[in-house]
C-alpha positions as CSV (number, residue, x, y, z in Angstrom):
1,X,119.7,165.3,50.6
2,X,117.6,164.5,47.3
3,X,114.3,166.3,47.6
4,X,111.0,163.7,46.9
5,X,108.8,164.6,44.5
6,X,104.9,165.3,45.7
7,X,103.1,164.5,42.7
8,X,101.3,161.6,41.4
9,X,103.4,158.8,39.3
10,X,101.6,159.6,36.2
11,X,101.7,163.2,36.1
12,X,105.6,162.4,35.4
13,X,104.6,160.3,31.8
14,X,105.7,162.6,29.7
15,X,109.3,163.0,31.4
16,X,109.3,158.7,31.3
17,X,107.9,158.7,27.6
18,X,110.8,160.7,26.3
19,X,113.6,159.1,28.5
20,X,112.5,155.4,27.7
21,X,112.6,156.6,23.7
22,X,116.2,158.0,24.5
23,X,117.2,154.6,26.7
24,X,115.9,152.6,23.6
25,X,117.6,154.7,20.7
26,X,121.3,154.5,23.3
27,X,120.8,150.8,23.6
28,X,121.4,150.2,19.6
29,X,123.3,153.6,18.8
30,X,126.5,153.2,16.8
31,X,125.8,149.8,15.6
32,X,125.4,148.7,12.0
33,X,122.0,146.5,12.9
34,X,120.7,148.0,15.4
35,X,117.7,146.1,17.0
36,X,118.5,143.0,14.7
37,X,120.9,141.9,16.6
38,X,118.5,142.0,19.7
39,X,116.4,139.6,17.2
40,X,119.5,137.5,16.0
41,X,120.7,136.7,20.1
42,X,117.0,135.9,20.7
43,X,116.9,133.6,17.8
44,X,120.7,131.9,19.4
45,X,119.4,131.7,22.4
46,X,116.3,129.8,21.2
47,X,117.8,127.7,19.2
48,X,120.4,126.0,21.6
49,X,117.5,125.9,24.4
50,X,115.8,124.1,21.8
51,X,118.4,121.6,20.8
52,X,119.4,121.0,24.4
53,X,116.1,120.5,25.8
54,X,114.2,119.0,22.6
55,X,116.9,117.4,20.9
56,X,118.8,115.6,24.0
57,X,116.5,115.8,27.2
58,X,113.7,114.8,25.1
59,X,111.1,117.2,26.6
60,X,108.0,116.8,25.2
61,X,104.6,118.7,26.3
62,X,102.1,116.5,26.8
63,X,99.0,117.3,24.1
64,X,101.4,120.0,22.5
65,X,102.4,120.2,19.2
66,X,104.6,117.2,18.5
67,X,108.8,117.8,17.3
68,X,111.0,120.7,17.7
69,X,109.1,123.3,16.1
70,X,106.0,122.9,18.5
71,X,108.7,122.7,21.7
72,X,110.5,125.8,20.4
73,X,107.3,128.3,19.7
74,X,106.7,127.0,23.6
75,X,110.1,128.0,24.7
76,X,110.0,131.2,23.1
77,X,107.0,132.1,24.3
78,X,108.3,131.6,27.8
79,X,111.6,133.2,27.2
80,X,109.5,136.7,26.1
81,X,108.3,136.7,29.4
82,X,111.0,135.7,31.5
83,X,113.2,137.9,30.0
84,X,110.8,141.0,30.5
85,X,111.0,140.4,33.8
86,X,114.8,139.5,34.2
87,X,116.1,142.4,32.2
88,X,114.2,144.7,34.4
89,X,115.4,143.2,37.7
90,X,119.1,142.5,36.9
91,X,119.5,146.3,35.9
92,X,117.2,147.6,38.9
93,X,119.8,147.7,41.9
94,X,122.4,149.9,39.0
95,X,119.7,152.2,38.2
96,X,120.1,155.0,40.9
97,X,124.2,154.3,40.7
98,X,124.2,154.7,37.0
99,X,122.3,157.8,36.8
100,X,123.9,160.3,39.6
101,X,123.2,163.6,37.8
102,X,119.6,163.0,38.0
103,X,120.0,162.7,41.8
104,X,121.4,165.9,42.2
105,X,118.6,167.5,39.7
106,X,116.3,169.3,42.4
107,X,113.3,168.7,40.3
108,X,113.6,165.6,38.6
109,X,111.3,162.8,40.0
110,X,113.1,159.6,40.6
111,X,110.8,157.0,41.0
112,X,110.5,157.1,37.4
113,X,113.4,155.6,36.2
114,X,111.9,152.0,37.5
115,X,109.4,152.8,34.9
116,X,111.5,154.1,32.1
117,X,113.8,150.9,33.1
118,X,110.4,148.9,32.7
119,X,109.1,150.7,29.3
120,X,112.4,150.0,27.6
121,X,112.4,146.4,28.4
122,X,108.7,146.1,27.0
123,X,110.3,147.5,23.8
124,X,112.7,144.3,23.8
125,X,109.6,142.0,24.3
126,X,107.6,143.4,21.7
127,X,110.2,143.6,19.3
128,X,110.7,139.2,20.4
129,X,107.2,138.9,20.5
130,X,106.9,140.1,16.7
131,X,109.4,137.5,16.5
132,X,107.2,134.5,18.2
133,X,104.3,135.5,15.5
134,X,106.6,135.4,12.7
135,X,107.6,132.1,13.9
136,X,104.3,130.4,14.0
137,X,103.6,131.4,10.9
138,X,106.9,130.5,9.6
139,X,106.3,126.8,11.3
140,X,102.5,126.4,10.0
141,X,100.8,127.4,13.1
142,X,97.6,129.2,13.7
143,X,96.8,132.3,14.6
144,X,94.2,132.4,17.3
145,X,92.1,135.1,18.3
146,X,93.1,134.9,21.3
147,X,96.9,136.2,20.5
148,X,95.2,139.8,20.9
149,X,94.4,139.2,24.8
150,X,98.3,139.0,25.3
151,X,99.0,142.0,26.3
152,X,96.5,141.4,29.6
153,X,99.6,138.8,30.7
154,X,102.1,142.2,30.9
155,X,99.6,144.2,32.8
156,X,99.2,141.5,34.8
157,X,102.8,141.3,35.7
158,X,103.6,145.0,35.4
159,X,102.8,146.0,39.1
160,X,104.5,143.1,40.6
161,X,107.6,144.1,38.6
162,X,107.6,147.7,39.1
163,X,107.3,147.5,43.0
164,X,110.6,145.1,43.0
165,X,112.4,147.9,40.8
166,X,112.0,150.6,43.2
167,X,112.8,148.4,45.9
168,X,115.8,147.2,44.4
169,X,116.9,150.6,42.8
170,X,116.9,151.7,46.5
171,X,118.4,148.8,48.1
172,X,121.3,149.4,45.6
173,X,122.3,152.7,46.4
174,X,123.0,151.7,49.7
175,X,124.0,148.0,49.5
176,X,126.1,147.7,46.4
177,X,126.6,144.0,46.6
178,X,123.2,143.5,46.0
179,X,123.7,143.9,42.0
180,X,125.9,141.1,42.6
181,X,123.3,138.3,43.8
182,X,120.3,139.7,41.7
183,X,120.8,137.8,38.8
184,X,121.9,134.6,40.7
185,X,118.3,134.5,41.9
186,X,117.0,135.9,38.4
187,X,118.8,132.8,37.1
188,X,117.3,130.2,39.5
189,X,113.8,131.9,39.0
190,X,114.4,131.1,35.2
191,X,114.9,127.6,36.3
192,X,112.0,127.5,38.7
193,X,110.0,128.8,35.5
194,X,107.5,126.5,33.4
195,X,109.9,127.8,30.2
196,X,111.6,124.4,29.6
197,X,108.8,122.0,30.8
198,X,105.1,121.6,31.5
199,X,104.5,122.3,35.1
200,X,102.5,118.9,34.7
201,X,106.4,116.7,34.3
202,X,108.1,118.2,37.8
203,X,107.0,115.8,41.4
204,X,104.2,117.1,43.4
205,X,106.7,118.8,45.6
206,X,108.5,121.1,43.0
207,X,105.5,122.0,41.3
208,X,104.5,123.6,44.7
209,X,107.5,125.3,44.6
210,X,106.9,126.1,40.7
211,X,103.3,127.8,41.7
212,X,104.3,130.4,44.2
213,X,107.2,131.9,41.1
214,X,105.4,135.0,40.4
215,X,106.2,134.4,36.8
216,X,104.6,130.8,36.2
217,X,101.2,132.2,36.1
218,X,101.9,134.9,32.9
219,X,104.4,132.4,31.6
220,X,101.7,129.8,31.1
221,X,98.9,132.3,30.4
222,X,100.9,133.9,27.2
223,X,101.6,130.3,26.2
224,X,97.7,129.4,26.4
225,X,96.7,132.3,24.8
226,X,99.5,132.7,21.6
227,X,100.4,128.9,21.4
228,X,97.3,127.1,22.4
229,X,94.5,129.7,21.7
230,X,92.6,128.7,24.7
231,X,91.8,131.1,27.7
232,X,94.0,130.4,30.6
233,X,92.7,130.4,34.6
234,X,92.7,133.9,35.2
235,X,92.2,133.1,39.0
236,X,96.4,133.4,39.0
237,X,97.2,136.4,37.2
238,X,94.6,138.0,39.0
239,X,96.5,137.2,42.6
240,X,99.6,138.6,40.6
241,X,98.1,141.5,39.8
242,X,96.6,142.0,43.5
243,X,99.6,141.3,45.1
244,X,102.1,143.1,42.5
245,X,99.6,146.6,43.6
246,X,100.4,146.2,47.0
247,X,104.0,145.4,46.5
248,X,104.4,148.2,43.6
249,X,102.9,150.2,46.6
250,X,105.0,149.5,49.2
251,X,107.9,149.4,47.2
252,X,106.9,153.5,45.9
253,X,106.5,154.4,49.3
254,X,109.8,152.9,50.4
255,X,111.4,154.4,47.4
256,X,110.3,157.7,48.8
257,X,111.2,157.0,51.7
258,X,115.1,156.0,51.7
259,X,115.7,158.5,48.4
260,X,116.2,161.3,51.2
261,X,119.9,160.1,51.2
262,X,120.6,159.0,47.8
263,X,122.8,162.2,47.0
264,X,124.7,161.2,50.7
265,X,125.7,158.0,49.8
266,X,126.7,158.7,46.0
């Protein structure tokens, strides 16, 4: 039986500092770029998005920045976001799995590998985000003031994305084929995303659908703020961030909870 840890979350920081610098440094160790080829994918993965969807759909965003360069900063800017969030969730239900030494550790305090999971994948985005500046100014764009309220779009999103870790880190342990249909629904939530299109171009009826993703509203906030430099609604990011506290709640609680048999089942 793994033993639950009493103290607070954040008294655990400087354990889930110095793991997330030691899950970045493994992710590139032993390679001859290291994080540029997190850059270069990014950059391939943008560019066939952009050729698809610019280039032979034809998508256009209606009082955007007109050609491909204006479609692509948009994509990108989406793309940081989505795949903050996807990264995090795909990997959630392995986390526990992957890591059975720490569950036999008497002391170690397991509902911080969500949040080491969490910090390393905001390495990732800050490393593409560096990328999307570049970019603009690359493509002529302007920098807006705004750019420096980006960060509120994370913090927004954080909550929401750290209670679905710990609930998927614990569902994992003890339903293994959940690993298996995370990223099918990661993949349709991409799709379900404003990353391709303006919310504005799907029928009244998808864009319902569209609303209630939890990642439209800091998809098109970081796309108002970097892109557009205009303040977005913040009436939907703070829902996100109300309801990602109580589901980042429920889902430490129920971490707590069920980790009682972790060491059982592995």
């Amino acid at each position: 039986m793994t033993p639950v840890s009493a103290a607070p979350l954040w008294a655990h920081i400087p354990i889930a500092r110095e793991l997330i610098k030691r899950e970045v440094q493994a992710r590139y160790r032993g390679t001859f770029g290291g994080v540029i080829w997190y850059i270069l994918n990014n950059l391939a993965i943008l560019a066939i998005y952009t050729v698809v969807f610019s280039l032979v759909l034809k998508v256009r965003w209606p009082g955007g920045e007109a050609g491909v360069g204006g479609f692509a900063l948009r994509l990108f800017a989406g793309l940081i976001v989505f795949n903050l969030a996807a990264e995090t969730i795909n990997r959630a239900p392995q986390l526990i799995i992957q890591n059975p030494n720490y569950v036999k550790k008497i002391v170690f305090p397991l509902e911080i590998l969500p949040v080491v999971l969490i910090g390393a994948s905001l390495t990732n985005a800050l490393v593409a985000f560096a990328v999307l500046i570049g970019a603009i100014l690359a493509l002529g764009g302007a920098m807006h003031w705004t750019i420096a309220l980006a960060p509120l779009v994370v913090v927004a999103l954080l909550p929401w994305l750290l209670g679905v870790s710990w609930f998927l880190a614990s569902f994992g342990v003890y339903v293994r084929d959940i690993g298996q249909l995370v990223p099918l629904v990661t993949t349709a939530m991409m799709f379900l995303s404003p990353i391709f299109y303006p919310p504005s171009a799907l029928p009244e009826r998808l864009r319902r659908i569209v609303i209630f993703n939890p990642l439209s509203a800091p998809i098109n906030a970081a796309r108002d703020l970097v892109i557009d430099g205009v303040m977005p609604n913040p009436a939907p990011l703070l829902v996100l961030f109300a309801l990602g506290a109580l589901v980042a709640w429920l889902g430490l609680k129920w971490f707590r909870l069920t980790q009682r048999g972790f060491a059982d089942v592995l």
